[in-house]
Structure formats: C-alpha cells, structure tokens
DOTOR-852237 format. One line per field, with one value per residue: residue number from 0; residue in one letter; chain; z negated, y, x negated of N, C-alpha, C, O in turn. Coordinates in Angstrom, 3 decimals, padded with zeros to 6 digits. Each point is the difference from the previous one (the first is absolute). Layout:
BEGIN
resi: c(NUM/...)
resn: c(a/...)
chain: c(A/...)
n.up: c(Z/...)
n.north: c(Y/...)
n.east: c(X/...)
ca.up: c(Z/...)
ca.north: c(Y/...)
ca.east: c(X/...)
c.up: c(Z/...)
c.north: c(Y/...)
c.east: c(X/...)
o.up: c(Z/...)
o.north: c(Y/...)
o.east: c(X/...)
% end
This chain:
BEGIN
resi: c(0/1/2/3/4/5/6/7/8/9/10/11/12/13/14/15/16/17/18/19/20/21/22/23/24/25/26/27/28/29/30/31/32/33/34/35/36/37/38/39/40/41/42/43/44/45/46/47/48/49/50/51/52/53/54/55)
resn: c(x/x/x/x/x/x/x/x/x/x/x/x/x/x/x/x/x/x/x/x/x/x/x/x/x/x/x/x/x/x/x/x/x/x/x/x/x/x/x/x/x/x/x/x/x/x/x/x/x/x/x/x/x/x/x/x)
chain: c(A/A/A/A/A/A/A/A/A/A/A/A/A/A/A/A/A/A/A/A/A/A/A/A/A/A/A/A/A/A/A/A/A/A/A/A/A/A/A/A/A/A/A/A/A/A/A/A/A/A/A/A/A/A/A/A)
n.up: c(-191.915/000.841/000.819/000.807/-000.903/-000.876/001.785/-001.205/001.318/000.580/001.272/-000.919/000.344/000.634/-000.348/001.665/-000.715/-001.774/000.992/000.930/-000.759/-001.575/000.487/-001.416/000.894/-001.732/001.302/-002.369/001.377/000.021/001.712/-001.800/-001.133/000.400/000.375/002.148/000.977/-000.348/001.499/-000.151/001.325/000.353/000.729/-002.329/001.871/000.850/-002.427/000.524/-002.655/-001.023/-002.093/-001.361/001.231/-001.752/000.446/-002.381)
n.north: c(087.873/001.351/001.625/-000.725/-001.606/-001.181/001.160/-000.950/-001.791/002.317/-001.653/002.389/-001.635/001.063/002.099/000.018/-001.521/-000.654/002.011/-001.142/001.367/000.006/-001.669/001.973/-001.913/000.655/-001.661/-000.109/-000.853/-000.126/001.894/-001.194/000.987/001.574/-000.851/002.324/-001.352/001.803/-001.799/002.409/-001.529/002.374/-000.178/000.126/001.062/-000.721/000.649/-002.127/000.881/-001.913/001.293/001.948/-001.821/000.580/-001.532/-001.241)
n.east: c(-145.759/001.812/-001.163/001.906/-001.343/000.985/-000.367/001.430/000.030/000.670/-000.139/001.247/001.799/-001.834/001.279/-001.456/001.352/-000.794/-000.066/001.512/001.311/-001.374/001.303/-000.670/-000.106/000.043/-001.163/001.042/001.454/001.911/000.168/-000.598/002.207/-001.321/-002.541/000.898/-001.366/001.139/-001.059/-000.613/000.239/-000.587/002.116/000.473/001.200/001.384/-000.221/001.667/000.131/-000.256/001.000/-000.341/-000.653/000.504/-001.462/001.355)
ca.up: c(000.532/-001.008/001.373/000.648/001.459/001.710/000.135/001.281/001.402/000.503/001.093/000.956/001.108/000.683/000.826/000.837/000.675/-000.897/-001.112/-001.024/-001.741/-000.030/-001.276/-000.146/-001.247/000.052/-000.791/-000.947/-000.491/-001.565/-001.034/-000.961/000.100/-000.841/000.926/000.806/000.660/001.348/000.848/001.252/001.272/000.733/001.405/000.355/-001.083/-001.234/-000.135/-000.898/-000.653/-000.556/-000.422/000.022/-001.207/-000.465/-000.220/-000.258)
ca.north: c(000.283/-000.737/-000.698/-001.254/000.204/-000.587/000.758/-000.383/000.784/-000.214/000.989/-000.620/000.260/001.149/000.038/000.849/-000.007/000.447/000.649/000.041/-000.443/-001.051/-000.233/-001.176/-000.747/000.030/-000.755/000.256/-001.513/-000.024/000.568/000.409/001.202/001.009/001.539/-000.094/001.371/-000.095/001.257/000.073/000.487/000.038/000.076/000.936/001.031/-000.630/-001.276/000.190/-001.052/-000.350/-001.251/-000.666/-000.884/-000.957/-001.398/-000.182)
ca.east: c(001.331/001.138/000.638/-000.434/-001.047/000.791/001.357/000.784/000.224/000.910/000.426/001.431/-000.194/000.673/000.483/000.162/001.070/000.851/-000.243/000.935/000.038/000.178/-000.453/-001.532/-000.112/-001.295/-000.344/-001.166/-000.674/000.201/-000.464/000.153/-000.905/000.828/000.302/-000.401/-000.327/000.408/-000.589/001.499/-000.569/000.800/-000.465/000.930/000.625/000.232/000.520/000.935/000.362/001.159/000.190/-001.353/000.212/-001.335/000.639/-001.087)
c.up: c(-000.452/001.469/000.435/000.783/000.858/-000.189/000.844/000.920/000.602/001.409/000.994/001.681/000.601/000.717/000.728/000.760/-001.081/-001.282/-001.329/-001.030/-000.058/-001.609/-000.029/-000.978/-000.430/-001.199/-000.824/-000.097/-001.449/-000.808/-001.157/000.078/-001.510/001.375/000.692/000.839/001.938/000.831/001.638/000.953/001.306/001.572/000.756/-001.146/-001.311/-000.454/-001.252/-000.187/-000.323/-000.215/-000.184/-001.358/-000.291/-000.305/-000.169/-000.260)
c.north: c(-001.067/-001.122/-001.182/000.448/-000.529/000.484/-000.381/001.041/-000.497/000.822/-001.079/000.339/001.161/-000.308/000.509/000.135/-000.065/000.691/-000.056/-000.911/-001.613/-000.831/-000.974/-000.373/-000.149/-001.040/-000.038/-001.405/-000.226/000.694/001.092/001.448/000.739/001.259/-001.076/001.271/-000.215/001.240/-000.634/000.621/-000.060/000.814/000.946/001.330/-000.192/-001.886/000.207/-001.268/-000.071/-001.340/-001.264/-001.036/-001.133/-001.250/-000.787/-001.800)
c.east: c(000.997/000.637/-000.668/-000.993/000.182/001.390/001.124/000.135/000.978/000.257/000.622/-000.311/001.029/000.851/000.270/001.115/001.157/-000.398/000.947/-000.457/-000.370/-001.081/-001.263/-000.295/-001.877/-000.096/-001.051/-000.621/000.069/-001.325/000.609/-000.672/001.186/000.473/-000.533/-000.560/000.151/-000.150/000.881/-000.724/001.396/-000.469/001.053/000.016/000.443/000.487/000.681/000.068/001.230/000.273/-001.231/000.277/-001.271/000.717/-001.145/000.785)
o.up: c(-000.555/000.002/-000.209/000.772/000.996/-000.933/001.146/-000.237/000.062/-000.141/000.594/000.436/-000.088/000.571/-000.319/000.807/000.569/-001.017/-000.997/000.036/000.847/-000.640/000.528/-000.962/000.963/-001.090/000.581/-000.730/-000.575/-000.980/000.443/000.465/-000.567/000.271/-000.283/-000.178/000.686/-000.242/000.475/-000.295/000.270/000.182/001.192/-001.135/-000.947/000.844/-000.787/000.826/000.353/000.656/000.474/-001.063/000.865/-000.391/000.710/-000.359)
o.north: c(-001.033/-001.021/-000.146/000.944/000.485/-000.375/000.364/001.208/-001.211/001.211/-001.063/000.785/-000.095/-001.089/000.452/000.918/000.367/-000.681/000.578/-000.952/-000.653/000.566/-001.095/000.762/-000.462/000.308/000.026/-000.143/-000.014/-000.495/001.017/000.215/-000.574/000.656/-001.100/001.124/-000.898/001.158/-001.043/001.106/-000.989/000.359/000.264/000.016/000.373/-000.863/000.896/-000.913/000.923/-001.013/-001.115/000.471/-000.621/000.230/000.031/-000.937)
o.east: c(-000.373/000.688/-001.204/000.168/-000.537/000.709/-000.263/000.039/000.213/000.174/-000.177/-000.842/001.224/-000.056/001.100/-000.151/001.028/-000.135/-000.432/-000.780/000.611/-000.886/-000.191/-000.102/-000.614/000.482/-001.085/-000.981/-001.089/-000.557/000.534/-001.119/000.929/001.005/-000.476/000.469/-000.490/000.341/000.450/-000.452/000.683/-001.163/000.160/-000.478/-000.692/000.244/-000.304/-000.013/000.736/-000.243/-000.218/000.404/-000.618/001.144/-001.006/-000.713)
% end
C-alpha cells in the first residue's frame, strides 16, 4: 500500500449546544504527502463542507 501505516487521527470535540458552522484545523505534523486520504464519520443527517484549504 502507498499510505502511511500509522495514519493521523483526528477527532474533534462535539458539540451539543451550538450546532453552527465553525472551523477545524487538523494538524499533519510536517508530514509530506502528494495525496491525502480522508474518512468522515458523522452523527447526524447530513454534513457540509466548505472552503476546504490545504497549507503547507
């Protein structure tokens, strides 16, 4: 496989009293990639991105 075998993890803390929009920053630890692969677990009906930006 082309992927890191140790994979970053990231899980934000919920919020149960303000559902609105808000911004998460998910840190790579200065790892180097071409790609990335990203899996989204959610707890509701639906979820929406936007304005999604990579910074290196």
């Amino acid at each position: 496989s082309d992927w890191e075998p140790t994979p970053i993890s990231f899980s934000p803390v919920m919020d149960d009293v303000n559902p609105s929009a808000r911004f998460v920053t998910v840190s790579l630890y200065n790892h180097m990639a071409s790609a990335i692969k990203c899996q989204y677990y959610f707890s509701d009906i639906w979820m929406m991105f936007s304005e999604i930006t990579f910074q290196s």
